[in-house]
VOMARSE-597753 format. One line per 3 residues: number of its first residue (from 1); for each residue z, y, x of N, C-alpha, C, O. Coordinates in pm, 1 decimal. Layout:
N
NUM> Z:Y:X:Z:Y:X:Z:Y:X:Z:Y:X | ... $
This chain:
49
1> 1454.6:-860.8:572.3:1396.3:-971.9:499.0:1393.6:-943.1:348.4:1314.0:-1010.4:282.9 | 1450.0:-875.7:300.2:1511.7:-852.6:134.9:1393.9:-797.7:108.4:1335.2:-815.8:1.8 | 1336.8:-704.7:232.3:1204.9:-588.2:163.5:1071.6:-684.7:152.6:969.4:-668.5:86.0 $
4> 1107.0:-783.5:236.0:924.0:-848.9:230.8:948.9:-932.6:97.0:854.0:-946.2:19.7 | 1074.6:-990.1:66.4:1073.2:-1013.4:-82.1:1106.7:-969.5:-224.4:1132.4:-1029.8:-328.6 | 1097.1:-849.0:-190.8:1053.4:-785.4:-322.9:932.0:-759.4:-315.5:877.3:-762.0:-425.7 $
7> 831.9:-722.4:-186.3:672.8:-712.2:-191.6:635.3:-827.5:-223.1:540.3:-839.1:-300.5 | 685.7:-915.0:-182.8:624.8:-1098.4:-254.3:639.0:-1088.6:-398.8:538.3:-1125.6:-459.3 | 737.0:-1048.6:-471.8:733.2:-1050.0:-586.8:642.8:-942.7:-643.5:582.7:-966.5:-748.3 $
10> 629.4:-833.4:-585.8:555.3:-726.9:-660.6:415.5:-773.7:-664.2:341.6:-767.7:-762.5 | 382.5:-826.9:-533.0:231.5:-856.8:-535.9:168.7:-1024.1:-615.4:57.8:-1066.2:-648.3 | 327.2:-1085.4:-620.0:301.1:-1225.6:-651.4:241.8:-1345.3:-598.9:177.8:-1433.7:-655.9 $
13> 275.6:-1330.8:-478.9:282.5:-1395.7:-391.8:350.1:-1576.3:-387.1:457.5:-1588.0:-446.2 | 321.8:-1641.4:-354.9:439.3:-1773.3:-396.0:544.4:-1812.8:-248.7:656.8:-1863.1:-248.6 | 446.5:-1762.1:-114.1:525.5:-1814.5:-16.0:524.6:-1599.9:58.3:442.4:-1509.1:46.1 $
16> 657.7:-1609.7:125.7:697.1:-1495.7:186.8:590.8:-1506.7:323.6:543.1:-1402.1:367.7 | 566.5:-1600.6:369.1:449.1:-1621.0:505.3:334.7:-1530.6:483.3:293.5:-1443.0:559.4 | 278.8:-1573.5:340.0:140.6:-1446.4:267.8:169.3:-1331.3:274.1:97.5:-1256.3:340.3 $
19> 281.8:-1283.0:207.7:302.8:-1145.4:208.7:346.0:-1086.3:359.2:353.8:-966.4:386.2 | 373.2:-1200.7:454.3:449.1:-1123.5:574.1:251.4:-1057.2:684.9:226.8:-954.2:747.7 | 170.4:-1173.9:655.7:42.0:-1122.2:686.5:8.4:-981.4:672.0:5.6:-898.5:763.0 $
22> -14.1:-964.6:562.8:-26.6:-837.9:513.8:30.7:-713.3:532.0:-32.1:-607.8:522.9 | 184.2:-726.1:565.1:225.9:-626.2:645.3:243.6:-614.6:786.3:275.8:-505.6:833.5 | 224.5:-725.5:867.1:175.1:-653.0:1000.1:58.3:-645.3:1072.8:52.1:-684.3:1189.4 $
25> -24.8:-602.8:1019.2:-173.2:-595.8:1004.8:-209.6:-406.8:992.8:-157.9:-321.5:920.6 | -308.4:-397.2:1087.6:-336.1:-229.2:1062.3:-416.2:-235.3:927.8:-433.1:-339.0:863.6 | -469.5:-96.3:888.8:-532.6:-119.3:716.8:-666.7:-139.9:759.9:-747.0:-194.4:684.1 $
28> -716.0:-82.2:932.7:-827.3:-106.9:941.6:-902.6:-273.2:955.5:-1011.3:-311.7:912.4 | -810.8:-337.7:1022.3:-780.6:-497.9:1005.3:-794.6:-554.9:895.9:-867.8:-653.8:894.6 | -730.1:-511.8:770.6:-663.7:-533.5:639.5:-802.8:-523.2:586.8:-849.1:-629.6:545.7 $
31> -902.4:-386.6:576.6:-1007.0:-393.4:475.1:-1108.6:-497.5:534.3:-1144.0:-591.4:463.0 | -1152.1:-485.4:650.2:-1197.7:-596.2:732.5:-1171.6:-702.1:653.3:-1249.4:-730.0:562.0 | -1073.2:-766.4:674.0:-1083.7:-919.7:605.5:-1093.4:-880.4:434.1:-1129.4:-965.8:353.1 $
34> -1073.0:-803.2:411.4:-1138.3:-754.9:228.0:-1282.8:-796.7:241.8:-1325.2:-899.1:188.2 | -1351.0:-723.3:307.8:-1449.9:-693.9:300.4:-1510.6:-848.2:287.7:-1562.7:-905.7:192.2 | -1483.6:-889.1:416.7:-1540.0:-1034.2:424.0:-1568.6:-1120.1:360.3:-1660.5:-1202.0:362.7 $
37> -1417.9:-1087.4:247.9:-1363.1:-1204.7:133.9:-1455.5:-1175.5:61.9:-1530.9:-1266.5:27.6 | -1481.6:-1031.8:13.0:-1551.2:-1043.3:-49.2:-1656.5:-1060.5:-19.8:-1709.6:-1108.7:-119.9 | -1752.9:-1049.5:84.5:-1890.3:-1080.2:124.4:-1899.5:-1251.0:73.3:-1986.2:-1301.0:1.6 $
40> -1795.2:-1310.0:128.3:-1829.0:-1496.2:116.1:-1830.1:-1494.7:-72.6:-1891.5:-1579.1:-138.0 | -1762.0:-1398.9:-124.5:-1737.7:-1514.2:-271.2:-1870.2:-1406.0:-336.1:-1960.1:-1467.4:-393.6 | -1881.6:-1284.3:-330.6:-2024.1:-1219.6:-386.1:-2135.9:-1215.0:-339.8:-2234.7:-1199.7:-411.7 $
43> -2144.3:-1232.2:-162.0:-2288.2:-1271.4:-158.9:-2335.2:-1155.0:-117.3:-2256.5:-1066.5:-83.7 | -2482.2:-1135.1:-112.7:-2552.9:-971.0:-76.2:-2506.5:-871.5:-153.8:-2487.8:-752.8:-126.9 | -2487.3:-941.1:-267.3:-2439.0:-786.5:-401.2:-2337.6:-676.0:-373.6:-2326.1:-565.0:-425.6 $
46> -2250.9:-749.9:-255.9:-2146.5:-645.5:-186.8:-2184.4:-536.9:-94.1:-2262.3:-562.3:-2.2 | -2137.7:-421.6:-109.4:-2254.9:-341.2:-36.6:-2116.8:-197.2:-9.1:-2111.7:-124.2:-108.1 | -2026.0:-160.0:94.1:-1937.6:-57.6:100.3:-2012.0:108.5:43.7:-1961.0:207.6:-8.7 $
49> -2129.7:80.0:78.9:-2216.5:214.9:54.7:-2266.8:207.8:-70.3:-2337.2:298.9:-113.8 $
């Protein structure tokens, strides 16, 4: 438990629940929902290529 809260603090996080997401998640999972996030808040302008 000590390690997911020092990643809460490093990343700045407010609740340990956020940061616990993030680490058990594969990275291929992980950019996935990046991607997304960013698709909803930029719109077409997002483009990986």
């Amino acid at each position: 438990m000590m390690r997911l809260k020092i990643i809460q603090q490093q990343v700045g996080h407010s609740h340990r629940s956020t940061t616990a997401i993030y680490m058990g998640v594969s990275d291929e999972y992980r950019n996935h929902l990046l991607e997304a996030s960013l698709k909803r808040r930029i719109g077409d302008d997002w483009d990986l290529t």
